[in-house]
N, C-alpha and C positions, 0 to 999 in steps of 0.2 A: 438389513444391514445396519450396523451400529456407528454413530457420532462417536462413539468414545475411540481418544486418541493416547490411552494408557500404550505404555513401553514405548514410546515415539518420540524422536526427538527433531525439534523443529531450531529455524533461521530465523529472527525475525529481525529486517533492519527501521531507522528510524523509530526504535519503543519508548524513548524516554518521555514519549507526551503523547494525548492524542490518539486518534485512530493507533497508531504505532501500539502503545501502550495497552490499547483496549484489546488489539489483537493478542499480545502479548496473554494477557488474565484469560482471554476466553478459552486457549489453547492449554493452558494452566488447568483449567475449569475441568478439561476435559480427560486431564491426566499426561499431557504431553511433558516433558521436559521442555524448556525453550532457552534457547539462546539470545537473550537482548541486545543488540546492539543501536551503536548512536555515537555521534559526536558529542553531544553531551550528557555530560556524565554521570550528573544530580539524579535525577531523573531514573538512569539506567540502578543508582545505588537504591534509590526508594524501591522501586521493582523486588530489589532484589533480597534487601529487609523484608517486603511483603510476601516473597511467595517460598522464602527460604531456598532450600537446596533445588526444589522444582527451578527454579531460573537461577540462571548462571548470566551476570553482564560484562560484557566487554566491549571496550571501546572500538568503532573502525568509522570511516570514511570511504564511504560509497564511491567517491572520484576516483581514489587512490586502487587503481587492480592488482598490485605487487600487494596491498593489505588487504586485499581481500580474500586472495589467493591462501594468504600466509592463516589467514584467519580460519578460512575452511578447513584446511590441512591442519592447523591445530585443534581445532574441535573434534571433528573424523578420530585422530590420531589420538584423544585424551580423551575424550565423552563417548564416543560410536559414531556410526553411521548417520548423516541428516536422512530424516524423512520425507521434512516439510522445507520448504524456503517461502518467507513473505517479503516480498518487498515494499515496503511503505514508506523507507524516506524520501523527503521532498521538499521542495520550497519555492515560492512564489514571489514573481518579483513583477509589481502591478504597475503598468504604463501603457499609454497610447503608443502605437508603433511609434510616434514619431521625435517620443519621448524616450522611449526605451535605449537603453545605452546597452553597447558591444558587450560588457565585462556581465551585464545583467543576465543578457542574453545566452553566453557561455556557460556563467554557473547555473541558471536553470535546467538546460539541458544535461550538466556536467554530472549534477545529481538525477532528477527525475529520468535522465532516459541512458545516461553513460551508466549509474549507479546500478540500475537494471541489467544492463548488460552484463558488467564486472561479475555482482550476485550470481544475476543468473546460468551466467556459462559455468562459474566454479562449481556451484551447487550440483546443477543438473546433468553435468559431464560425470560424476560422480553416481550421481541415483539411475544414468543410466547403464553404466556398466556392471551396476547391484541388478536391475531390470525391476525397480519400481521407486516409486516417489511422485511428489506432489510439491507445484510452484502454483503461487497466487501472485501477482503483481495489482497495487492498488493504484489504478488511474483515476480517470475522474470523468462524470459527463463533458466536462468543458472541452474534452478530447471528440466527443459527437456534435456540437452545437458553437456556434460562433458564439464569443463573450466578449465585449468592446474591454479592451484594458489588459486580457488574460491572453493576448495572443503567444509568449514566449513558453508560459504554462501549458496552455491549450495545447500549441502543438510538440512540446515537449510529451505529454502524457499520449497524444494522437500517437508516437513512432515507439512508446514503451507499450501501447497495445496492440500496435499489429506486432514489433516484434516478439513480444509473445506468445501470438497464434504461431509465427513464422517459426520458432521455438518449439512449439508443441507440436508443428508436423514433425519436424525432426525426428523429435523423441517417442513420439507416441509408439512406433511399433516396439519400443523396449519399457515401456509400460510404463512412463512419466507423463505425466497431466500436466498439462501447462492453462492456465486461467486467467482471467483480472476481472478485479471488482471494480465498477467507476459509483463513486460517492457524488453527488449532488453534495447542497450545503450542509456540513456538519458542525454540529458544537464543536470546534476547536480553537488552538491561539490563531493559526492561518485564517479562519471563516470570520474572527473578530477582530483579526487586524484591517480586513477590508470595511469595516464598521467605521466611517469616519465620525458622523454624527448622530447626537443622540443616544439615549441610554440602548442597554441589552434589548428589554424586550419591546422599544418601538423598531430600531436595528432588523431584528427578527419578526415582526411585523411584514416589515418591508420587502422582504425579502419571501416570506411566504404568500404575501401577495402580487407581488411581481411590479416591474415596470416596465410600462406601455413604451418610453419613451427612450427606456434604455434597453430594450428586445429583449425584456426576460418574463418569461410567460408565469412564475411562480411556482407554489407547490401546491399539486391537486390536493395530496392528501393533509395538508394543512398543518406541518411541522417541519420543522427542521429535525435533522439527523439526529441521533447519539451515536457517540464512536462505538456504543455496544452493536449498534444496528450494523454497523460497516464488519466490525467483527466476525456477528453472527454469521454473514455472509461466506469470510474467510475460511469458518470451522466448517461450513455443511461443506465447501469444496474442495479442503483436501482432507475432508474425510471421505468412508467408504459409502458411503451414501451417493457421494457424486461420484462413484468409481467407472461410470461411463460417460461423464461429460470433461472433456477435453478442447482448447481453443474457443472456449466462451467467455463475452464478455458480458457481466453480471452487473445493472444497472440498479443502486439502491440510493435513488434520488427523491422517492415520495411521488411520482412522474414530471420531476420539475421540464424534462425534456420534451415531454409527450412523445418519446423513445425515436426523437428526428436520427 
């Protein structure tokens, strides 16, 4: 079976940075059409200088399901049929529970796991009355493993990947694959905004060696992410290569979890 995603046209939300973005190139790479989307919109234009008529961006917000709806229906309706949907956007709002305020806590979920929803029902409601297509949702290990500070992340991504299994039973018998990737630490603005002190690569030091003290066991394999690596992940699964894996969660954290 072939990676190549020539005559396909994919969703992907959150691209203007980032994992988002990386996922964006690699689906490009592979000959897909994609659709960038993001609340901001620099980003989504660089994209789109870069890969020319291959990417098409337009603006939406994940919270918003009357735009999202509107969004799908216009793409379907002017470009074709989606094949793919990624969902990537996210955002992380860092406190100790006791710190954490109510409006934090909303808009984390509002994107990470309402955002998912919105996507993913427009999308897949769609791929499955075609009887095929391919969803990826990118969570995160901190959705399998306690993180002191990431509780509103953590379990925001925790309920975007069960219901994505819970998704992919659905659909499975009308031939829609439903997936997620969970990234450990990755080069991104997100991974360096939690970098308080110290340069980049004592930062990333630190982080690949772990803290005893703050229950983080580190990375076996002795690197931090690139968003290419999160990517690659994204292509081999909604290509025909994974055309039998369905309702799995795909861990490319370096084994920072030791897979708890």
């Amino acid at each position: 079976m072939s990676a190549s995603l020539a005559g396909r046209l994919a969703l992907v939300t959150g691209a203007s940075r980032g994992i988002g973005e990386a996922v964006v190139t690699a689906l490009a790479e592979q000959g897909a059409r994609v659709v960038a989307t993001d609340v901001l919109p620099e980003g989504l234009r660089a994209l789109a200088r870069t890969h020319g008529d291959q990417v098409v961006a337009r603006p939406l917000d994940v919270t918003d399901s009357a735009a999202v709806e509107s969004l799908v229906d216009t793409v379907e309706r002017e470009l074709g049929p989606l094949d793919i949907a990624v969902n990537v956007a996210g955002i992380l709002r860092h406190a100790d529970v006791a710190e954490l305020g109510d409006e934090d806590w909303r808009a984390t979920f509002a994107v990470n796991t309402d955002g998912v929803f919105h996507v993913s029902r427009a999308t897949t409601r769609r791929m499955a009355e075609r009887g095929h297509g391919a969803l990826v949702t990118v969570a995160s290990n901190a959705a399998g493993i306690p993180r002191a500070g990431l509780s509103a992340y953590a379990a925001s991504k925790a309920a975007a990947v069960m219901f994505t299994k819970c998704l992919g039973l659905e659909v499975a018998a009308r031939g829609v694959r439903c997936n997620t990737v969970s990234p450990g630490s990755t080069l991104t603005d997100m991974q360096r905004a939690l970098w308080t002190a110290g340069d980049e690569t004592e930062a990333a030091r630190r982080v690949i060696e772990g803290d005893l003290a703050a229950h983080r066991t580190g990375i076996p394999l002795g690197r931090i992410a690139d968003p290419a690596d999160i990517a690659d992940a994204v292509v081999f699964l909604v290509s025909d290569r994974a055309r039998h894996i369905t309702m799995h969660d795909l861990y490319v954290d370096g084994g920072a979890t030791l897979r708890a």
